[in-house]
N, CA, C and O of each residue as an XYZ file, in Angstrom:
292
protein
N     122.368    114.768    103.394
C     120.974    114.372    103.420
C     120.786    113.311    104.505
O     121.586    112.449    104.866
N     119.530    113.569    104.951
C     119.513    112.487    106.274
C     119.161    111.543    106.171
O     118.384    111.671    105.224
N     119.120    110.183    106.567
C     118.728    108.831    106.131
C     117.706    108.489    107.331
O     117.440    109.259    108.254
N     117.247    107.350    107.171
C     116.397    106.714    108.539
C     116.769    105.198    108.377
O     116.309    104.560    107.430
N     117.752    104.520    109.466
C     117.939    103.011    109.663
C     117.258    102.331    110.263
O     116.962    102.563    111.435
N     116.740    101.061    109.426
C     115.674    100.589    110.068
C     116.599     99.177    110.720
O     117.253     98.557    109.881
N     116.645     98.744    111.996
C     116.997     96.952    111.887
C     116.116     96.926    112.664
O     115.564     97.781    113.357
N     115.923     95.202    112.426
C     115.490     94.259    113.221
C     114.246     93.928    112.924
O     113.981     94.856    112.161
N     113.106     93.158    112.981
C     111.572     92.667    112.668
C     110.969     92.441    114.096
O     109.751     92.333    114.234
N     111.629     92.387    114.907
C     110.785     91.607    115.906
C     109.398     93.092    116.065
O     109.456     94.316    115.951
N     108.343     92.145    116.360
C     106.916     92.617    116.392
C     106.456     93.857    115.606
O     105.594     94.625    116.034
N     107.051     93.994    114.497
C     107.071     94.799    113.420
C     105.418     94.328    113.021
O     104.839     93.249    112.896
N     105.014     95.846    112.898
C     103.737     96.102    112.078
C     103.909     96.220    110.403
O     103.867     97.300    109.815
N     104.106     94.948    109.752
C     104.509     95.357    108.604
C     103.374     96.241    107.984
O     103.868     97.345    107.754
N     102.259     96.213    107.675
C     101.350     97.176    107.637
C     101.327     98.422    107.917
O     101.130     99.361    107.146
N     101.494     98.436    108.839
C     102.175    100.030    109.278
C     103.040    100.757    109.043
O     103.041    101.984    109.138
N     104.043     99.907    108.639
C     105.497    100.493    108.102
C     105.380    100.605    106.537
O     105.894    101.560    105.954
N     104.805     99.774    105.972
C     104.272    100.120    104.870
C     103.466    101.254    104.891
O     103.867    102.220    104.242
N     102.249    101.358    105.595
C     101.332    103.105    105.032
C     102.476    103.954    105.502
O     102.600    105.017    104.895
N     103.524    103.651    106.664
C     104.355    105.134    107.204
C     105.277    105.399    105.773
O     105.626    106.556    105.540
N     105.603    104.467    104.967
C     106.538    104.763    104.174
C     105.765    105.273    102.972
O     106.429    106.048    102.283
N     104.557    105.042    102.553
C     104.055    105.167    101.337
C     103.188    106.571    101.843
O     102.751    107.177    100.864
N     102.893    107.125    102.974
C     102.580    108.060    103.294
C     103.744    109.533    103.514
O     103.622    110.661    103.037
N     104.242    109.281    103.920
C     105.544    110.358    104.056
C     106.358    110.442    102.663
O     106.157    111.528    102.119
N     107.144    109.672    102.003
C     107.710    109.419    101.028
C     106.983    109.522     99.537
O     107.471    109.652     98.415
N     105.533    109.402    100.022
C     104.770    110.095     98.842
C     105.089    108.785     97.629
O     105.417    109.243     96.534
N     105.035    107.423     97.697
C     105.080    106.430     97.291
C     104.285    105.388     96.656
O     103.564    104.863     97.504
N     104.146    104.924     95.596
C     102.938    103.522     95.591
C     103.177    102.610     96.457
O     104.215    102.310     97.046
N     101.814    102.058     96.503
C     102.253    101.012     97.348
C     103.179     99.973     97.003
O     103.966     99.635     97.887
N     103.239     99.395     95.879
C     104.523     98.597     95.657
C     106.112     98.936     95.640
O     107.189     98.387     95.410
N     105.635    100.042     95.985
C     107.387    100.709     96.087
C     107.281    100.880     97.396
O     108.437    100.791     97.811
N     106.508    101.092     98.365
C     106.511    101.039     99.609
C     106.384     99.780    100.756
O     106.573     99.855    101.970
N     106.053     98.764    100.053
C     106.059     97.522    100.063
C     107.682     96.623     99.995
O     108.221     95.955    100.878
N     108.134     96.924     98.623
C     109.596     96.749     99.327
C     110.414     97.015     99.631
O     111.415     96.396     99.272
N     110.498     98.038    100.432
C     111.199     98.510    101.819
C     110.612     97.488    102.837
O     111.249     97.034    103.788
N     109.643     97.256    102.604
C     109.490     96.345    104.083
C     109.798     95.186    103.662
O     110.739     94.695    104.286
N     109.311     94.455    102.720
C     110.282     93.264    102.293
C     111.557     92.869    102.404
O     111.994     91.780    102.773
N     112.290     94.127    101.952
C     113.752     93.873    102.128
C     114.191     93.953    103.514
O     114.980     93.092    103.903
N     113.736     95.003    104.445
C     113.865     94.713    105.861
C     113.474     92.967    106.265
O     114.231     92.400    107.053
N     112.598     92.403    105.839
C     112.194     91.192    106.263
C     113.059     90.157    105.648
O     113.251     89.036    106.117
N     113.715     90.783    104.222
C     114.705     89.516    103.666
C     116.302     89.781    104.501
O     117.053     88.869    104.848
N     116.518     91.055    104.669
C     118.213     91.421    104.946
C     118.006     92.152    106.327
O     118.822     92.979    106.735
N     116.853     91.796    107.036
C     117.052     92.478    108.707
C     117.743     93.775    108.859
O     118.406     93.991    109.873
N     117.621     94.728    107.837
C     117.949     96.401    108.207
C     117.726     96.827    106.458
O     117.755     96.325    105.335
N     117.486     98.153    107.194
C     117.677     99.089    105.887
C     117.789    100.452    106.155
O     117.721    100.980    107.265
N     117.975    101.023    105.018
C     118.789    102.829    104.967
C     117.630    103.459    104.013
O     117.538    103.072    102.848
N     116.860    104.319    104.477
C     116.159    104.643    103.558
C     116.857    106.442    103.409
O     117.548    106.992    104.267
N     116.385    107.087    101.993
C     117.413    107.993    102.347
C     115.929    108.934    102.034
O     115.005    108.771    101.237
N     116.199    109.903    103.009
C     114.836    111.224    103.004
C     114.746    112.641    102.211
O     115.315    113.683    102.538
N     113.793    112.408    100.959
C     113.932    113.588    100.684
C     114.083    114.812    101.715
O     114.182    114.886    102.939
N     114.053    115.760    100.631
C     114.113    117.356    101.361
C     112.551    117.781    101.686
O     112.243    118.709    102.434
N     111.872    117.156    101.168
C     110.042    117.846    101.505
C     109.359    116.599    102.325
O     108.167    116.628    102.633
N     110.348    115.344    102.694
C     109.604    115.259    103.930
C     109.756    115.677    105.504
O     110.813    116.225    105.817
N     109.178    115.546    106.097
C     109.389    115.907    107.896
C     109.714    114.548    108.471
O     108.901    113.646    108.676
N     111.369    114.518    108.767
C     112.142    113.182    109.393
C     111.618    113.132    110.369
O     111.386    111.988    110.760
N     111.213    114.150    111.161
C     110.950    113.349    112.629
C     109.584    112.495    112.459
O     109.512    111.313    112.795
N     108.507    113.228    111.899
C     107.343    112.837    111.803
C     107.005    111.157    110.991
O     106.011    110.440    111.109
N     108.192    110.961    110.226
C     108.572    109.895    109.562
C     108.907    108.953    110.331
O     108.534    107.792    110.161
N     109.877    109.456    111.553
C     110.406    108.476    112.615
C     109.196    108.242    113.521
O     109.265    107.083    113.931
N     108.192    108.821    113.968
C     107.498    108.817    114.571
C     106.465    107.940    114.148
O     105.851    107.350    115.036
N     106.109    107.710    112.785
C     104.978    106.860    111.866
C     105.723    105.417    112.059
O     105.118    104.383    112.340
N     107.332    105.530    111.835
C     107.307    104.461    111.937
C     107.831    103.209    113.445
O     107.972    101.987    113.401
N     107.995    104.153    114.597
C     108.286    103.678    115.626
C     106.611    103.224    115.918
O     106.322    102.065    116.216
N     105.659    104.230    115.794
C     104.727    103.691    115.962
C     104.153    101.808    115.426
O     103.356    101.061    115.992
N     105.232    101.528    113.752
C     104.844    100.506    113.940
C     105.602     99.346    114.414
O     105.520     98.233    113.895
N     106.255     99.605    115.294
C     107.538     98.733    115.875
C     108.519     98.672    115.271
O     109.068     97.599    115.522
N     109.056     99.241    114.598
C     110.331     99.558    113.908
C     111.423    100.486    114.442
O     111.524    101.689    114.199
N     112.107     99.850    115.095
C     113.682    100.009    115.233
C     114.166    100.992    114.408
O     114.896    100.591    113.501
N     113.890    102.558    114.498
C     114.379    103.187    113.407
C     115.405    104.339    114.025
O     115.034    104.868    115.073
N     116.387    104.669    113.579
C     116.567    105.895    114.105
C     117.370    106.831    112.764
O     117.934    106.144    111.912
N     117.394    107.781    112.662
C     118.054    109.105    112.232
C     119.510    108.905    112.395
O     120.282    108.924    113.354
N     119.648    108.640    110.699
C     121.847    108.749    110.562
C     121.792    109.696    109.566
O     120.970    109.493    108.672
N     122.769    111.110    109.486
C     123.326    111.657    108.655
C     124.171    111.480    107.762
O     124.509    112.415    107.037
């Protein structure tokens, strides 16, 4: 299953990375909320991708919000 690694904060849209995660992942917002928290407390994270979302389109929501992300298997 494929994961998406997020590091780093600098000029991070936390807003953005929040709707990209609570939008793709099919999430509340408080569950989509800390994913970005924890990126902001521990500077990276592994999120792991279901099978019914579209990874690229995921990577794409969230590069859009300045997030350092890329695709690990």
């Amino acid at each position: 299953m494929a994961h998406i690694y997020i590091s780093g904060v600098t000029c991070l849209n936390k807003v953005g990375m929040t709707k990209a995660i609570r939008f793709h992942l099919r999430l509340n917002l408080k569950e989509s909320k800390s994913y970005t928290d924890k990126l902001l407390m521990d500077g990276e994270i592994r999120i792991e991708i279901p099978n019914n979302c579209n990874v690229h389109e995921f990577l794409v929501s969230l590069q859009q919000a300045n997030a350092n992300a890329i695709i690990v298997e």
